[in-house]
N, C-alpha and C positions, 0 to 999 in steps of 0.2 A: 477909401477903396482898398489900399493894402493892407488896412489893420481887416477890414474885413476877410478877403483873401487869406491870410495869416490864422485868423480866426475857420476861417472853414477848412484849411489845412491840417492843423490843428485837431480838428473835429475829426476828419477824416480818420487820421495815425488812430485817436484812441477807437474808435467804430473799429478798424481795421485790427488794433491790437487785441480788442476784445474780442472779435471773433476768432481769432487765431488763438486764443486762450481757450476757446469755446471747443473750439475743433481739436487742441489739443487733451482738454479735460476728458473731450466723446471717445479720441484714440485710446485714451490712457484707461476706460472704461469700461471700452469694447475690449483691447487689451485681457485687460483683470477676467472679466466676463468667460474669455476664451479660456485662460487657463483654468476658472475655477471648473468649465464645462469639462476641461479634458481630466480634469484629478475625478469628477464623480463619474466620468465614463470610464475611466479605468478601473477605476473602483466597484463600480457596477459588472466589469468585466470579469472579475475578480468572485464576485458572489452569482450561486444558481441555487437553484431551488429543485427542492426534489417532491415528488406526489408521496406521500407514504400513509394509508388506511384514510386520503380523505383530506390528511393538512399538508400544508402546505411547509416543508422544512430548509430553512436558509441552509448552504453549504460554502464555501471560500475556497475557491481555487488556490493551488501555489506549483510552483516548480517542483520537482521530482527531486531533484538535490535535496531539497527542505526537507522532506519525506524519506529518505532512501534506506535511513537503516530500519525505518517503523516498517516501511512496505516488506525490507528483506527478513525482518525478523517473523514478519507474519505471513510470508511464503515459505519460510524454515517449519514453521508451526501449521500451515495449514495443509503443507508436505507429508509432516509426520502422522497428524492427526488422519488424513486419509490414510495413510500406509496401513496404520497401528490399531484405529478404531475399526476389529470386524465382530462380526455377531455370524455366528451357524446356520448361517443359509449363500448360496452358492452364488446368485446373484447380486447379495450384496459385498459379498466378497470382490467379488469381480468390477462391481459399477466403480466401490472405492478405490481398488488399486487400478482401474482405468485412470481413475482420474488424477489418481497420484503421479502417476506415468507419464503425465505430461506436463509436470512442475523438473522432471530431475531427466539426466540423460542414460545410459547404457546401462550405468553401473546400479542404478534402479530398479532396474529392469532385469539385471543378472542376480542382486537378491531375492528379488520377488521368483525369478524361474526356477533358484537353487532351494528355497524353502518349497515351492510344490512341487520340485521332485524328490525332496522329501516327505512328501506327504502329510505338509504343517499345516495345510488348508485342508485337505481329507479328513486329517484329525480331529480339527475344530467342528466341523460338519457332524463326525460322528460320535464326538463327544461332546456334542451343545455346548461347546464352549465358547466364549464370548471374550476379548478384548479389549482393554481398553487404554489408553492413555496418557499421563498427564506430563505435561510440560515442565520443567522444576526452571530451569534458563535454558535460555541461546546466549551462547558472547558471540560476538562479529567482529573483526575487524576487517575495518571499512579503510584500512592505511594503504593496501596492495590489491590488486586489480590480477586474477578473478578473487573475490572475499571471501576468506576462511570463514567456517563457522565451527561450533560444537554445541552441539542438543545435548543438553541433561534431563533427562526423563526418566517417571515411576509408570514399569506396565503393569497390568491386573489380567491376569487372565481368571474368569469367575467360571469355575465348573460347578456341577450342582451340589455336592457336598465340601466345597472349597474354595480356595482365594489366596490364588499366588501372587506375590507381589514382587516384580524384577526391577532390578535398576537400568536400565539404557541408556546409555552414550554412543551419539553417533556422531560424525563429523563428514565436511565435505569443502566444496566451495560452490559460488556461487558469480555466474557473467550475464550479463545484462541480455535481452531478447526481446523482439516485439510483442507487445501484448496481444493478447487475445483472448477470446470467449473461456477459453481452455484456460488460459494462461494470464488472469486479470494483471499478477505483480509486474510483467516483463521480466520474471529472471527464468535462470536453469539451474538447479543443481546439480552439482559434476563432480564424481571423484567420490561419490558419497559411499560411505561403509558403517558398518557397525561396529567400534571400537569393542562393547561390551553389553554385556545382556545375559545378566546371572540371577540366580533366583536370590532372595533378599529372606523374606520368612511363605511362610502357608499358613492359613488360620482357616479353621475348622467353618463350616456356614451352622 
């Protein structure tokens, strides 16, 4: 009678141990489960996808830190290249240095009003001449807040028996802003001038 008792006691502890092995194995599973769930949802988080002519293009999200001096070197560039790039027609003078105008603040704006009352936009107009130009560097320092910058750039201005080639250096800084349609980078540049802007050579068309 008691060995039996003993024996179904027995019986019971391992029944009882193994399930609590069982339940522990499911926790420990569910467990794992969750966290691999939450690394491919972040991860997923992380990638979007953009439409472009039809396919379908992976993109990866990251922090703006990560980014910041790609973003500001290419609002330095996409700054100048509206300012700098005009062609002889008076709308598109105007559409470009609109839209320059709202990458930089005052001191922008007082270049751009002191060249057309000089009459450097009228000239272009009436002498078909055209603008162009090229980025040589931007340095940045990213160590002091608002960040210094300086453009090195070759302009062209192409007249029709000509081709002036100038050197440009301009410099500024630049403080962080909300983005916008206007304004994709979120900065402003401020302070900004034209160090230099000399002619270089002329070469015959």
């Amino acid at each position: 009678m008691f060995n039996q008792t003993k024996h179904i006691d027995q019986a019971f502890r391992q029944v009882r141990n193994f399930a609590l092995l069982i339940v522990a194995g499911a926790l420990i599973l569910v467990g794992l489960a969750l966290y691999q769930m939450r690394i491919v949802s972040h991860d997923a988080e992380q990638k979007i996808f953009i439409l472009l002519n039809g396919k379908a293009l992976e993109a990866f999200a990251a922090d703006r830190k990560d980014n910041l001096p790609v973003e500001a070197r290419d609002h330095i560039r996409t700054f100048h290249e509206l300012f700098f790039n005009l062609d002889p027609d008076d709308k598109v003078i105007k559409a470009n240095i609109s839209r320059a105008l709202y990458l930089a603040d005052g001191s922008a704006k007082k270049e751009y009003d002191d060249l057309k009352e000089g009459g450097y936009y009228s000239g272009m107009v009436s002498g078909n001449i055209s603008q162009q130009i090229g980025i040589d560097s931007i340095s940045l320092d990213m160590n002091s807040y608002p960040y210094y910058f300086k453009c090195l750039a070759k302009e062209k201005l192409i007249r029709t028996t000509s081709i002036t080639t100038r050197n440009l250096i301009t410099e500024g800084y630049l403080r962080n802003v909300q983005r916008s349609d206007n304004n994709p980078h979120g900065f402003l540049i401020e302070r900004w001038m034209i160090v230099e802007n000399r002619d270089i050579k002329t070469e015959g068309r």
